[in-house]
N, CA, C and O atoms as a printed pandas DataFrame, in Angstrom:
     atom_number atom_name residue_name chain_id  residue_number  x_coord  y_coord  z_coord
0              1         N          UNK        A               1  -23.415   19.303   40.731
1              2        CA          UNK        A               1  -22.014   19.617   40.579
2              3         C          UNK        A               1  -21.169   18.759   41.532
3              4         O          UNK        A               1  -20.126   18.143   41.311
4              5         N          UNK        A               2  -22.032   18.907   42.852
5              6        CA          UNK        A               2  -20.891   17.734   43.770
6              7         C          UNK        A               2  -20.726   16.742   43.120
7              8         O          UNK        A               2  -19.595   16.264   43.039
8              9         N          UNK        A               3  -21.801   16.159   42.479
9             10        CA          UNK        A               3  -22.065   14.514   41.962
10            11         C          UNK        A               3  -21.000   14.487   41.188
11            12         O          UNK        A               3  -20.225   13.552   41.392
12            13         N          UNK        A               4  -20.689   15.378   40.209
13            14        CA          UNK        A               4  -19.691   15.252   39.367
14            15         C          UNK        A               4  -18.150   15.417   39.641
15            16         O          UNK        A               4  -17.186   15.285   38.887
16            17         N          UNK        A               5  -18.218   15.664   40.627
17            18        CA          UNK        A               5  -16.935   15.582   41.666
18            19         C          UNK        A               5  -16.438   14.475   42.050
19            20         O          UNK        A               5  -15.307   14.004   41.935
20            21         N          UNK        A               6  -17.834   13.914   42.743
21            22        CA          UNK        A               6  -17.241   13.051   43.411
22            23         C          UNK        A               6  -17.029   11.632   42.224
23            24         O          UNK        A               6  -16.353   10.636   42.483
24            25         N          UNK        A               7  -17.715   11.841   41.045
25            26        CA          UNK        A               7  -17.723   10.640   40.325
26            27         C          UNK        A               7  -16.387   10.701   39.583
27            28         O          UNK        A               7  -15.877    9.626   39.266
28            29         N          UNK        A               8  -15.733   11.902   39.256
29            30        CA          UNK        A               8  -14.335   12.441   39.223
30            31         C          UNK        A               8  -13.420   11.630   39.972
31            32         O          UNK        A               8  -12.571   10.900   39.460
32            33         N          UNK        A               9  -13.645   11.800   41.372
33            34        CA          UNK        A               9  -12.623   11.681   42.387
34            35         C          UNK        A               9  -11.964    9.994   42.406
35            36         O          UNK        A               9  -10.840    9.510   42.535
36            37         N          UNK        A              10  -13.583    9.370   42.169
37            38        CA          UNK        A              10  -13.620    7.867   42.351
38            39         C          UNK        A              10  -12.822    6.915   40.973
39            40         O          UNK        A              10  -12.103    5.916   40.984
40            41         N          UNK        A              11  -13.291    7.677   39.996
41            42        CA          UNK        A              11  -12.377    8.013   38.527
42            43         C          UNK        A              11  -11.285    7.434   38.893
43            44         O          UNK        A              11  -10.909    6.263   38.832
44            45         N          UNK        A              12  -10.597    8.836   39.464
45            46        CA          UNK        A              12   -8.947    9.082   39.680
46            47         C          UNK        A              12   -8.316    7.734   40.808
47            48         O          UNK        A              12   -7.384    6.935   40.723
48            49         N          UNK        A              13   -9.422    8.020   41.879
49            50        CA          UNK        A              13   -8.979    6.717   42.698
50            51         C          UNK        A              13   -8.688    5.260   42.369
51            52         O          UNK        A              13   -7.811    4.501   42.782
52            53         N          UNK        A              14   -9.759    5.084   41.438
53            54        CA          UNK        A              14   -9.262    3.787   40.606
54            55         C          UNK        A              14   -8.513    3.417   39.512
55            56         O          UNK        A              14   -8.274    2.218   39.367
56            57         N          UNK        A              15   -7.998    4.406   38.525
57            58        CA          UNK        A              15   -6.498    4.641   38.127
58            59         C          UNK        A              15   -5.411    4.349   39.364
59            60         O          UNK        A              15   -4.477    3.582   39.597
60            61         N          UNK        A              16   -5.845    5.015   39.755
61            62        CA          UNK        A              16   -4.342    5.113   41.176
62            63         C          UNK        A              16   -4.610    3.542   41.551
63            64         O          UNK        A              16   -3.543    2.941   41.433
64            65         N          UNK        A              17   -5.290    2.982   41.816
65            66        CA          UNK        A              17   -5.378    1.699   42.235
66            67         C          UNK        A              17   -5.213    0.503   41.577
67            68         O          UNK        A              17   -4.789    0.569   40.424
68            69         N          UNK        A              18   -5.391   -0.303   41.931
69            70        CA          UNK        A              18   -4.832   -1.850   41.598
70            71         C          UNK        A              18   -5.363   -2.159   39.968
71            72         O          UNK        A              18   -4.652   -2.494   39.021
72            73         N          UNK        A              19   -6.765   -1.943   39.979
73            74        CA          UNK        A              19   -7.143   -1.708   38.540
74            75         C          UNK        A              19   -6.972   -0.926   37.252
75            76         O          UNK        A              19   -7.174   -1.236   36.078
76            77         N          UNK        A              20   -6.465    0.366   37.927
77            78        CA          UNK        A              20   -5.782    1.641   36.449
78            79         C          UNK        A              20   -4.773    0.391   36.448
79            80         O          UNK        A              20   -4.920   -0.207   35.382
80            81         N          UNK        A              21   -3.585   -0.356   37.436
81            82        CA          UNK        A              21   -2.368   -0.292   36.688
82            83         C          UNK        A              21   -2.653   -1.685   35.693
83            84         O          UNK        A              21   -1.939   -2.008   34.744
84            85         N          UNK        A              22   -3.954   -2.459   36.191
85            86        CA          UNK        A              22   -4.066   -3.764   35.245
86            87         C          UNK        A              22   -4.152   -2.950   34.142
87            88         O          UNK        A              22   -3.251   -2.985   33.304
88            89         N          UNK        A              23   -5.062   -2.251   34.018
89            90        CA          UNK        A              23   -5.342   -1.609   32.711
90            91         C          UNK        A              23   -4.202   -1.267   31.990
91            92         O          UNK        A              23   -4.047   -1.859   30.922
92            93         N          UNK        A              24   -3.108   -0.191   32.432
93            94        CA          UNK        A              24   -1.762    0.204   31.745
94            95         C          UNK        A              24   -1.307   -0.864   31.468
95            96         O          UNK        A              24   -0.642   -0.899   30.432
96            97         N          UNK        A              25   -1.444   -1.942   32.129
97            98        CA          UNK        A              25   -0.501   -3.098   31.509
98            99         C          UNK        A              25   -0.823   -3.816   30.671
99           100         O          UNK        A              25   -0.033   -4.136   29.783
100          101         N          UNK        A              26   -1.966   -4.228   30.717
101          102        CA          UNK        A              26   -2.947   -4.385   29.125
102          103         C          UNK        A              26   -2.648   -4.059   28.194
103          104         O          UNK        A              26   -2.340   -4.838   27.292
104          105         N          UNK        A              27   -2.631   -2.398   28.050
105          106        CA          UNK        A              27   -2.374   -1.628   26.494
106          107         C          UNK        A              27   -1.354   -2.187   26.647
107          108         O          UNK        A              27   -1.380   -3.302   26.127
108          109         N          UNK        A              28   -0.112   -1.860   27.292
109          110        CA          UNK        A              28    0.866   -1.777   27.158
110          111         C          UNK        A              28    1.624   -3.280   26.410
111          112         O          UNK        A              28    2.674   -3.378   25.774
112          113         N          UNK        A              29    0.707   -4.228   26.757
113          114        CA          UNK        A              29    0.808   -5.648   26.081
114          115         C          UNK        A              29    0.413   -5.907   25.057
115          116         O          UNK        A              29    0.965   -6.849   24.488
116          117         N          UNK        A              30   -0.651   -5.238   24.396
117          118        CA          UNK        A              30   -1.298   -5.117   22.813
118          119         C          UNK        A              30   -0.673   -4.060   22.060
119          120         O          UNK        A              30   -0.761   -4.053   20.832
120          121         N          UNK        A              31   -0.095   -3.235   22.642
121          122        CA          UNK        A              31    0.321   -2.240   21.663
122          123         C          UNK        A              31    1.414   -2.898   20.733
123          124         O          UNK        A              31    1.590   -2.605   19.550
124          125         N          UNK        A              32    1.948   -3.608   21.284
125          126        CA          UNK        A              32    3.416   -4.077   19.914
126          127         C          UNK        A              32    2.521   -5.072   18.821
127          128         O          UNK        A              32    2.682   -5.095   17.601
128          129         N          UNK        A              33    1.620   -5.815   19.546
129          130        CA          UNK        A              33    0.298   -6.855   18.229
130          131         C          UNK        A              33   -0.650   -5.706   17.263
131          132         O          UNK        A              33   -0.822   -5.747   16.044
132          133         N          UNK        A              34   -1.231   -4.606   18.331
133          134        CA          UNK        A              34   -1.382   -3.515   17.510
134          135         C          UNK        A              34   -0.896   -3.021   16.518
135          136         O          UNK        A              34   -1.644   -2.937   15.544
136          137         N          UNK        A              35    0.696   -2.449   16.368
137          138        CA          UNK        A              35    1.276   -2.003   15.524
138          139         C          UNK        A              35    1.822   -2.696   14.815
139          140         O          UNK        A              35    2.334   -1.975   13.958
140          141         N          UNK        A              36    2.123   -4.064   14.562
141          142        CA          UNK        A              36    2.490   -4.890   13.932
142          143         C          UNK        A              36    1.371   -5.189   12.931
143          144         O          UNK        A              36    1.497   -5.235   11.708
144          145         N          UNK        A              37    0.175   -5.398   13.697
145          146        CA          UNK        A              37   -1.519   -5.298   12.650
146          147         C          UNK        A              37   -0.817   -4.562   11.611
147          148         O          UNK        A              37   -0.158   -4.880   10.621
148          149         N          UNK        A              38   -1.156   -3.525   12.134
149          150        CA          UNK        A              38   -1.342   -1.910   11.330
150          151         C          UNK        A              38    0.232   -1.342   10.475
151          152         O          UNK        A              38    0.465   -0.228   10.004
152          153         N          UNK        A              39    0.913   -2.285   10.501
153          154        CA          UNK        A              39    1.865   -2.513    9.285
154          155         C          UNK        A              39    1.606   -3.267    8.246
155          156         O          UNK        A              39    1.700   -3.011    7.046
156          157         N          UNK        A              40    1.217   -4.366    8.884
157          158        CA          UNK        A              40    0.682   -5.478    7.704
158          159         C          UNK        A              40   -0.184   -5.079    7.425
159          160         O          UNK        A              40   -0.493   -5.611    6.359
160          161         N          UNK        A              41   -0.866   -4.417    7.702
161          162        CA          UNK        A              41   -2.340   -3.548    6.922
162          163         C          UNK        A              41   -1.931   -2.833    6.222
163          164         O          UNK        A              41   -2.413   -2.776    5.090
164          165         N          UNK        A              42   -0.905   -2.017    6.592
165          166        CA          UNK        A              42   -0.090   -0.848    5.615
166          167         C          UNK        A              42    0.559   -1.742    4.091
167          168         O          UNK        A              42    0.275   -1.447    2.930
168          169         N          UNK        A              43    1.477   -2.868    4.548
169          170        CA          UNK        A              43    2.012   -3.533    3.819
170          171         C          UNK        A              43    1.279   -3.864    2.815
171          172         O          UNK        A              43    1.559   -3.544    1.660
172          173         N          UNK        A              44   -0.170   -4.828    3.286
173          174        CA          UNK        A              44   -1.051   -4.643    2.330
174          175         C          UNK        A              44   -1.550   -3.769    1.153
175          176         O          UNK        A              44   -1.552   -3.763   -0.078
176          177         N          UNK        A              45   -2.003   -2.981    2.286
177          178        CA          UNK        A              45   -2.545   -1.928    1.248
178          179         C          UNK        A              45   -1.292   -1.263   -0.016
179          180         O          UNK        A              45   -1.781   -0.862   -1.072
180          181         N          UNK        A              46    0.133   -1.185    0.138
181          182        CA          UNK        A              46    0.711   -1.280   -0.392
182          183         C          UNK        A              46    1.229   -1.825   -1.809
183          184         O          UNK        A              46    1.672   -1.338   -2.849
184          185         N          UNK        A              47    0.907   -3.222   -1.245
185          186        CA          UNK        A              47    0.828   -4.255   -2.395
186          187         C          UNK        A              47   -0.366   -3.931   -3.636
187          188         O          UNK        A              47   -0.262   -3.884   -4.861
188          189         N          UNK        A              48   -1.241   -3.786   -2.938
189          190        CA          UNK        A              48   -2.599   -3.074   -3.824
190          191         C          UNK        A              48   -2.514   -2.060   -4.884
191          192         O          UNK        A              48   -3.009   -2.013   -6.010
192          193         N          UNK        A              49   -1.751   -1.259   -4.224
193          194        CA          UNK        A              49   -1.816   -0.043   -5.086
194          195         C          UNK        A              49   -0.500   -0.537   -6.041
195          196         O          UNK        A              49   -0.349   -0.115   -7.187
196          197         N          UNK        A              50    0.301   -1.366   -5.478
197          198        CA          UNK        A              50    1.439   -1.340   -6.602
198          199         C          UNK        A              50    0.839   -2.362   -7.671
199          200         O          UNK        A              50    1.553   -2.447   -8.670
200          201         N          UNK        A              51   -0.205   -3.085   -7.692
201          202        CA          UNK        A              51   -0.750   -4.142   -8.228
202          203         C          UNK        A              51   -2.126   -3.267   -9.680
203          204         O          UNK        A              51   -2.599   -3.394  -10.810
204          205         N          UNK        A              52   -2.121   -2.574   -8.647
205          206        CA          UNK        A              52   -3.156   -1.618   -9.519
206          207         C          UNK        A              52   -2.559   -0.390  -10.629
207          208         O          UNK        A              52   -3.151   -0.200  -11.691
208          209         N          UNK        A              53   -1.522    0.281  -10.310
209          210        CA          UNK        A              53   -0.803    1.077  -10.863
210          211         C          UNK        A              53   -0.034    0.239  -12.289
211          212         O          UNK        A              53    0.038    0.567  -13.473
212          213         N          UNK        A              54    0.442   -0.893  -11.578
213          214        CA          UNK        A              54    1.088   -1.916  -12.610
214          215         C          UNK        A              54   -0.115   -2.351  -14.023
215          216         O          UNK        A              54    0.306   -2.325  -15.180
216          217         N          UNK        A              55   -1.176   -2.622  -13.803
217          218        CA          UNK        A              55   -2.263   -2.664  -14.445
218          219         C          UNK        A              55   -2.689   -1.826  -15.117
219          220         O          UNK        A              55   -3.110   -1.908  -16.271
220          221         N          UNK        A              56   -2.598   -0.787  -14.316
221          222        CA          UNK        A              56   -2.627    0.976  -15.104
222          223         C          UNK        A              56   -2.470    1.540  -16.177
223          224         O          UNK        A              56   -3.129    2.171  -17.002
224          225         N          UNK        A              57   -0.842    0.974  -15.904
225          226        CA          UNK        A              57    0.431    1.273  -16.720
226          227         C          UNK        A              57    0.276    0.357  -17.839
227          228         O          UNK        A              57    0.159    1.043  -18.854
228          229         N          UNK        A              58    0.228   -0.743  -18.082
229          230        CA          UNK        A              58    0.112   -1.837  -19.075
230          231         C          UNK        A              58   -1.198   -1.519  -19.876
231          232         O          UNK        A              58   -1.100   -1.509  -21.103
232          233         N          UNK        A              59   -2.556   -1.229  -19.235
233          234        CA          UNK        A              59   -3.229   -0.815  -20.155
234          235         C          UNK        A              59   -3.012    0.908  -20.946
235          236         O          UNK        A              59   -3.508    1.224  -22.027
236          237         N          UNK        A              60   -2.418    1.538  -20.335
237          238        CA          UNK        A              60   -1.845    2.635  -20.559
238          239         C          UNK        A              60   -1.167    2.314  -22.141
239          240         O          UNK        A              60   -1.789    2.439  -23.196
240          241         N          UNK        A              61    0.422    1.822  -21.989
241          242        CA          UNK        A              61    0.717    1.265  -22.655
242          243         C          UNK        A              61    0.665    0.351  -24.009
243          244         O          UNK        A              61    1.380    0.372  -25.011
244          245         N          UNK        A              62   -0.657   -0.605  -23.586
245          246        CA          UNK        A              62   -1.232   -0.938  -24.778
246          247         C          UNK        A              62   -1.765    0.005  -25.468
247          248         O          UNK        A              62   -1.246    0.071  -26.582
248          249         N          UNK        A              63   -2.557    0.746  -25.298
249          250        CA          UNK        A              63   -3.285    1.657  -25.533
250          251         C          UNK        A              63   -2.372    2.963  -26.807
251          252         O          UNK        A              63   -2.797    3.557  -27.798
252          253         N          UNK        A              64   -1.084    2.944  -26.154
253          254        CA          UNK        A              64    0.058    4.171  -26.815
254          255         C          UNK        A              64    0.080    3.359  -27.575
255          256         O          UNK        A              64   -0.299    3.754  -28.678
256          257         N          UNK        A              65    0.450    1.988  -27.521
257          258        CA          UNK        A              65    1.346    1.103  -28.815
258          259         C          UNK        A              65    0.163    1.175  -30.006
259          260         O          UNK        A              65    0.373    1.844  -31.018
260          261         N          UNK        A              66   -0.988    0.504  -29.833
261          262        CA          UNK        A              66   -1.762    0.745  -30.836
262          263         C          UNK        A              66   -2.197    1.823  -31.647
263          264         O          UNK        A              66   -2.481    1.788  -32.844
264          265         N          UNK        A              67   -2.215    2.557  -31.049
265          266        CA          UNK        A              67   -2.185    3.768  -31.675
266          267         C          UNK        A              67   -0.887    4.339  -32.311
267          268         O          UNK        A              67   -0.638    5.512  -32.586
268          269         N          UNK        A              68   -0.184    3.325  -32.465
269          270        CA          UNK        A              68    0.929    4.168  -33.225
270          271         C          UNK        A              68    2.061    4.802  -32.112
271          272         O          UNK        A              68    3.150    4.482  -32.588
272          273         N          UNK        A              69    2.303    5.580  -30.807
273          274        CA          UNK        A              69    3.036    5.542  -30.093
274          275         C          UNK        A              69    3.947    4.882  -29.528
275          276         O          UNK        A              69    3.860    3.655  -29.553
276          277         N          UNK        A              70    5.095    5.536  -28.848
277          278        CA          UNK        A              70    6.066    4.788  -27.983
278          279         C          UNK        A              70    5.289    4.004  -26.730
279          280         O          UNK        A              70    4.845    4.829  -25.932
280          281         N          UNK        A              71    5.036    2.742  -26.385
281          282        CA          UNK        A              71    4.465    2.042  -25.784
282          283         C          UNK        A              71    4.692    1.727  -24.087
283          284         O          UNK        A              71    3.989    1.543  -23.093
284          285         N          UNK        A              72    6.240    1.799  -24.472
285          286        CA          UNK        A              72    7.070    1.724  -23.169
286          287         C          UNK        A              72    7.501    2.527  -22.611
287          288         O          UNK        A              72    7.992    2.217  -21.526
288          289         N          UNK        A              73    7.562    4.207  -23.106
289          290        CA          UNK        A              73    7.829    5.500  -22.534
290          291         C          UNK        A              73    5.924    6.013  -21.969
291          292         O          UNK        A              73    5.639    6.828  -21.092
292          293         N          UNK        A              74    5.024    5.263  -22.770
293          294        CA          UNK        A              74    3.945    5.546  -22.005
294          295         C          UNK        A              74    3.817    5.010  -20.536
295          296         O          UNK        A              74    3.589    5.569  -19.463
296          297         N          UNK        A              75    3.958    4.234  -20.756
297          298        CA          UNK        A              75    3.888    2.684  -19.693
298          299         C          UNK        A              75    4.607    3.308  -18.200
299          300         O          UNK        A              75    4.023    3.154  -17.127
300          301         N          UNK        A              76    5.970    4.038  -18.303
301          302        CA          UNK        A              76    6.485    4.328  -17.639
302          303         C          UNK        A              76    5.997    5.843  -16.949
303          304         O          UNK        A              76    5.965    6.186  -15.768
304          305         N          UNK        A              77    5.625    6.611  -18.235
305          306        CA          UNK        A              77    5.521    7.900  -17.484
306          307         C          UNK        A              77    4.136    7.834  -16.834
307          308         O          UNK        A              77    3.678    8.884  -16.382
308          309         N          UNK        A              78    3.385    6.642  -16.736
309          310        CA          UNK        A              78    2.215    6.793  -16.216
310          311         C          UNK        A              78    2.492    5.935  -15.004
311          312         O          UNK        A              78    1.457    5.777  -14.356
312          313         N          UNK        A              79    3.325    5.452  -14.586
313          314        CA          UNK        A              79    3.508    4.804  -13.070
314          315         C          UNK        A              79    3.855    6.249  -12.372
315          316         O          UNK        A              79    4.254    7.347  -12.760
316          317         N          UNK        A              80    3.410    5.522  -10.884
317          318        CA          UNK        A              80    3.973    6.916   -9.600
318          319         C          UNK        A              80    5.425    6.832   -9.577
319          320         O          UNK        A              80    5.947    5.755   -9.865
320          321         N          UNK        A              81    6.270    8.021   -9.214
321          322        CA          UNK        A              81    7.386    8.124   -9.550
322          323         C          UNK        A              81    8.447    6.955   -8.773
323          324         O          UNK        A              81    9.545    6.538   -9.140
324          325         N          UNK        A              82    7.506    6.580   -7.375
325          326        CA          UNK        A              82    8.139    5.830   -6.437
326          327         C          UNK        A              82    8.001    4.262   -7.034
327          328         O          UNK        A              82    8.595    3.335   -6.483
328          329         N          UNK        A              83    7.286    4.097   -8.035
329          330        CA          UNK        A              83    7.180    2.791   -8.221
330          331         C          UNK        A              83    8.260    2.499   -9.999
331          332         O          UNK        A              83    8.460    1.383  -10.479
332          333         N          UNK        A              84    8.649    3.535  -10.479
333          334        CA          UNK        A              84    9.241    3.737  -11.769
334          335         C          UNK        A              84   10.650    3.129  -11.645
335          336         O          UNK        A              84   11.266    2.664  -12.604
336          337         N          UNK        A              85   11.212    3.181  -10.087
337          338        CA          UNK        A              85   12.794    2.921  -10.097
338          339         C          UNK        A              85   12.621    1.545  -10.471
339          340         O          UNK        A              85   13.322    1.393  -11.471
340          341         N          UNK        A              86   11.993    0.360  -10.157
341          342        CA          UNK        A              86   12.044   -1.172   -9.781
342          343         C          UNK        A              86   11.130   -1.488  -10.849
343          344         O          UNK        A              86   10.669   -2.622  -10.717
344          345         N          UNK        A              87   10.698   -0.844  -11.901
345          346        CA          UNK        A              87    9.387   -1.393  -12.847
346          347         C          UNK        A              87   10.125   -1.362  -14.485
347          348         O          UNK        A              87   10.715   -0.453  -15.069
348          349         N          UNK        A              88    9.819   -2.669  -14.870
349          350        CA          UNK        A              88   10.014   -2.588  -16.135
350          351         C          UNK        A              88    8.525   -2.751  -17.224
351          352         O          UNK        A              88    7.460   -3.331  -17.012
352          353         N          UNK        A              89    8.909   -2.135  -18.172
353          354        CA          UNK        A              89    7.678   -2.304  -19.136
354          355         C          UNK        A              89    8.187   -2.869  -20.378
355          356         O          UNK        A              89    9.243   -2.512  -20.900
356          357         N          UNK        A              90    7.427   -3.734  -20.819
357          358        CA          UNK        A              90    7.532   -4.842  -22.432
358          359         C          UNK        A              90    6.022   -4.210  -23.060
359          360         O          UNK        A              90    5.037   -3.861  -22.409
360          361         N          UNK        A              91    6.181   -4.202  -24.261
361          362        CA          UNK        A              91    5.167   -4.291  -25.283
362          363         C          UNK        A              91    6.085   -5.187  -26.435
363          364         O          UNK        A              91    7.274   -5.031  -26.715
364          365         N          UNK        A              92    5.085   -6.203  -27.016
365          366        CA          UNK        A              92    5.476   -7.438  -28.006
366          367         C          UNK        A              92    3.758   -7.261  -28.375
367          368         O          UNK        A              92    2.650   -7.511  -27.900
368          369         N          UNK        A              93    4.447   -6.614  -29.633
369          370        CA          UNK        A              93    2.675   -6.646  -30.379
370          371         C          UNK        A              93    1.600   -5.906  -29.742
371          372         O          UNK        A              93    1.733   -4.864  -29.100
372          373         N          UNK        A              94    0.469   -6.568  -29.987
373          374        CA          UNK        A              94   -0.525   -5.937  -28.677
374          375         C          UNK        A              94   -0.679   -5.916  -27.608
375          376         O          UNK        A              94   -1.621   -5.390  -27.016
376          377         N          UNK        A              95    0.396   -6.599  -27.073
377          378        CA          UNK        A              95    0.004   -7.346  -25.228
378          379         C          UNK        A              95    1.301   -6.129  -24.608
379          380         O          UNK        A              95    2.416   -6.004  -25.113
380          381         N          UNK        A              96    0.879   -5.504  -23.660
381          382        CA          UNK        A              96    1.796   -4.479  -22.713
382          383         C          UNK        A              96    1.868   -5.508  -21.905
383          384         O          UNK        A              96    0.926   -6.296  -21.825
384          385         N          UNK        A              97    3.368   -5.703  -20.947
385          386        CA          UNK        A              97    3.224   -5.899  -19.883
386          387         C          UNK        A              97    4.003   -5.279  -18.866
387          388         O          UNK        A              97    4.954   -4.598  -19.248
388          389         N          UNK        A              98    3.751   -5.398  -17.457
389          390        CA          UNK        A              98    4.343   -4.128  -16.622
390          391         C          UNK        A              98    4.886   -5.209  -15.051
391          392         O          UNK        A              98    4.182   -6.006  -14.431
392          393         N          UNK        A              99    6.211   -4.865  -14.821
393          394        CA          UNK        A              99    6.486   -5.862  -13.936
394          395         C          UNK        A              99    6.857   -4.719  -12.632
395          396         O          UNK        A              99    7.903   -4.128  -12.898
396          397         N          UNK        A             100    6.282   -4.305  -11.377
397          398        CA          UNK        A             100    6.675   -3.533  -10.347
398          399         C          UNK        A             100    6.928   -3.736   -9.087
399          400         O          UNK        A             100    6.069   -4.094   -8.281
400          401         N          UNK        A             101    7.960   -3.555   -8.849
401          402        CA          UNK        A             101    8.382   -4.172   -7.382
402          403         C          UNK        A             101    7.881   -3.248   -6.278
403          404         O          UNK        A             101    7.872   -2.035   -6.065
404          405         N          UNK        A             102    7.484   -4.321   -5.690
405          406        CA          UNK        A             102    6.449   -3.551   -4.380
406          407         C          UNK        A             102    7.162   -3.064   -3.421
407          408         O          UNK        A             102    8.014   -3.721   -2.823
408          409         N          UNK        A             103    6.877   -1.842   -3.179
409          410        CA          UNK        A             103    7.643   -1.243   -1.803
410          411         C          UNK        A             103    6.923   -1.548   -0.446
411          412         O          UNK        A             103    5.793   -1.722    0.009
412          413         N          UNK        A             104    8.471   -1.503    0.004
413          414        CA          UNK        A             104    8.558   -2.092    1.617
414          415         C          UNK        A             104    8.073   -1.031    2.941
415          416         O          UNK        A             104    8.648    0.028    2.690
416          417         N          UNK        A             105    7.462   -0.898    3.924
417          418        CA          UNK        A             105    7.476   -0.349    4.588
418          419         C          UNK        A             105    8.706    0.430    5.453
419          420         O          UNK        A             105    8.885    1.623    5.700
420          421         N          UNK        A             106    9.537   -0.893    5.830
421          422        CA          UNK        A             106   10.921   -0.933    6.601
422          423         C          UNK        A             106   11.912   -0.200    5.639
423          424         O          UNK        A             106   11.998   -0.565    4.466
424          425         N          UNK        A             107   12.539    0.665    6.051
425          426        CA          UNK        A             107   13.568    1.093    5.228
426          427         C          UNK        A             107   15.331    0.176    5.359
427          428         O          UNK        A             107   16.050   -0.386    6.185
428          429         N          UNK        A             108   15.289    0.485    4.171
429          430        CA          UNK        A             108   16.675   -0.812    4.083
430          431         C          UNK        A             108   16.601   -2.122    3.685
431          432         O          UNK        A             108   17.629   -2.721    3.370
432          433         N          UNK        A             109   14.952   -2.930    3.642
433          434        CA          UNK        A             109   14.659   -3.860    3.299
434          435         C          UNK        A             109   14.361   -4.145    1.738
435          436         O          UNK        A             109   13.423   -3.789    1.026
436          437         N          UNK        A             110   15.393   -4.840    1.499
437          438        CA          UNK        A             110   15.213   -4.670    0.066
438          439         C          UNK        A             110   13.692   -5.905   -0.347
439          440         O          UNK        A             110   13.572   -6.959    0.278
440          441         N          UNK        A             111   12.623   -5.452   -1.544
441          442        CA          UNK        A             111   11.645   -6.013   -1.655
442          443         C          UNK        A             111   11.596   -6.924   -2.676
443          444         O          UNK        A             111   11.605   -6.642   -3.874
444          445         N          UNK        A             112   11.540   -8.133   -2.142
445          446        CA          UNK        A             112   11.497   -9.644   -3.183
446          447         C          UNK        A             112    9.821   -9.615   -3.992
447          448         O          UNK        A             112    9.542  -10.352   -4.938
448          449         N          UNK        A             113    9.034   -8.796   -3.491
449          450        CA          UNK        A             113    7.236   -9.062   -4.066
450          451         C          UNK        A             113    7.556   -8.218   -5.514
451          452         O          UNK        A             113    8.066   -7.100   -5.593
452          453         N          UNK        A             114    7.145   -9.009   -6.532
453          454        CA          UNK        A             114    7.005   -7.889   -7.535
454          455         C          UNK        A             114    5.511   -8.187   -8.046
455          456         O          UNK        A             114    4.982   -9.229   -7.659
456          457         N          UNK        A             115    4.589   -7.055   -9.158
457          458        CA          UNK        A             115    3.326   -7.594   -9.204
458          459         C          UNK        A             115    3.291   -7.363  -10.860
459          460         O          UNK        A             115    4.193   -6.674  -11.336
460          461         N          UNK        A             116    2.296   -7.908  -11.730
461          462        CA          UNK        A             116    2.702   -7.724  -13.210
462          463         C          UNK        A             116    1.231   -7.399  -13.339
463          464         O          UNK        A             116    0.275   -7.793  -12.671
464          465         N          UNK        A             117    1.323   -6.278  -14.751
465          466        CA          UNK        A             117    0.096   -5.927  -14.793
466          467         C          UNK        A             117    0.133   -6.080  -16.344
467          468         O          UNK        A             117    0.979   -5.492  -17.018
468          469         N          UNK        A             118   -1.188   -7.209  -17.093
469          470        CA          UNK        A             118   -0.922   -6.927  -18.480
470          471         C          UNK        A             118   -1.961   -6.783  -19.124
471          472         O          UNK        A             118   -2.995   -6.947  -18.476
472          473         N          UNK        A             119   -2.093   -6.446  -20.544
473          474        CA          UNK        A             119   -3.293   -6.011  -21.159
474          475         C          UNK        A             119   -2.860   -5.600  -22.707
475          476         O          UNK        A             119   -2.069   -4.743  -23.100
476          477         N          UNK        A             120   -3.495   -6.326  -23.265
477          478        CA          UNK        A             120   -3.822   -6.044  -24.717
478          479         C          UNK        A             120   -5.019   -5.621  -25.234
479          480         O          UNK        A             120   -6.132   -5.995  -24.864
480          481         N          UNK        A             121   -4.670   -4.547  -26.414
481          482        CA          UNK        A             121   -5.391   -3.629  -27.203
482          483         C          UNK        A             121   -5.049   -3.853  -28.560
483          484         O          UNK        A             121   -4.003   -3.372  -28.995
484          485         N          UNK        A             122   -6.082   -4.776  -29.558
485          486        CA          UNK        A             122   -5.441   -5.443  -30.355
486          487         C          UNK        A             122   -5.871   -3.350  -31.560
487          488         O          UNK        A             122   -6.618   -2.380  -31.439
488          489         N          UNK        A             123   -4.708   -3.867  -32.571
489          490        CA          UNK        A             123   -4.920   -2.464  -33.428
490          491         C          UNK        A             123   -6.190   -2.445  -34.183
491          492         O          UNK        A             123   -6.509   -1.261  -34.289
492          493         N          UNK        A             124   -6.852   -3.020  -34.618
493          494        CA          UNK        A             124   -7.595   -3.161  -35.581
494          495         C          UNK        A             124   -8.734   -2.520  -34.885
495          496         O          UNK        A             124   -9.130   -1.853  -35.840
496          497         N          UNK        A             125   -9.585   -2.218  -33.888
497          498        CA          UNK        A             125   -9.958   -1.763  -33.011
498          499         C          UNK        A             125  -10.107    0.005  -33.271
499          500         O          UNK        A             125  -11.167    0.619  -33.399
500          501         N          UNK        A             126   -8.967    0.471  -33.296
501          502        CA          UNK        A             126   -8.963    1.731  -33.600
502          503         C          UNK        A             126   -8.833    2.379  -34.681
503          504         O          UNK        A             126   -8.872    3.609  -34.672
């Protein structure tokens, strides 16, 4: 139990000392490269899902049109609601296509990335 005291004590002493504060100043120097990472990771992953949903939606889409359905009310009600404001959907024949503008992390930043997702389902098929 002493042992663990004293390995405690020596702990604390070297925080308090010249070495804890290198250390605080360390993090304290990676943390803004840190969180900047881990936006663009966010950002990323972002892009992904709006890239994938867009794809979704277009085969979605093809899929209604051939069969005889509204193509472009499919297209739409199958995107996430957050990606529906900035997304347009085309069907011309068999080919759906789905154009969705990728959301931004930053609020207020308006987003120039858009991603297209397309896919044809020719009729004869079904």
């Amino acid at each position: 139990m002493r042992e663990a005291a004293l390995a405690s004590r020596r702990t604390l002493e070297l925080l308090r000392g010249e070495s804890g504060l290198a250390l605080t100043t360390e993090f304290v120097g990676w943390l803004p490269l840190l969180l900047v990472t881990g936006l663009c990771m966010w950002q990323t992953l972002l892009y992904a899902w709006s890239a994938t949903a867009a794809s979704n939606a277009a085969r979605t889409a093809s899929r209604a049109e051939a069969r005889g359905g509204d193509g472009v009310a499919a297209g739409r009600r199958s995107l996430d609601p957050a990606l529906r404001g900035g997304a347009s959907v085309r069907v011309t024949g068999e080919t759906a296509i789905v154009h969705v503008r990728v959301p931004v992390i930053a609020p207020g930043w308006d987003s120039s990335f858009e991603v297209t997702g397309t896919a044809t389902l020719p009729r004869d098929g079904l």
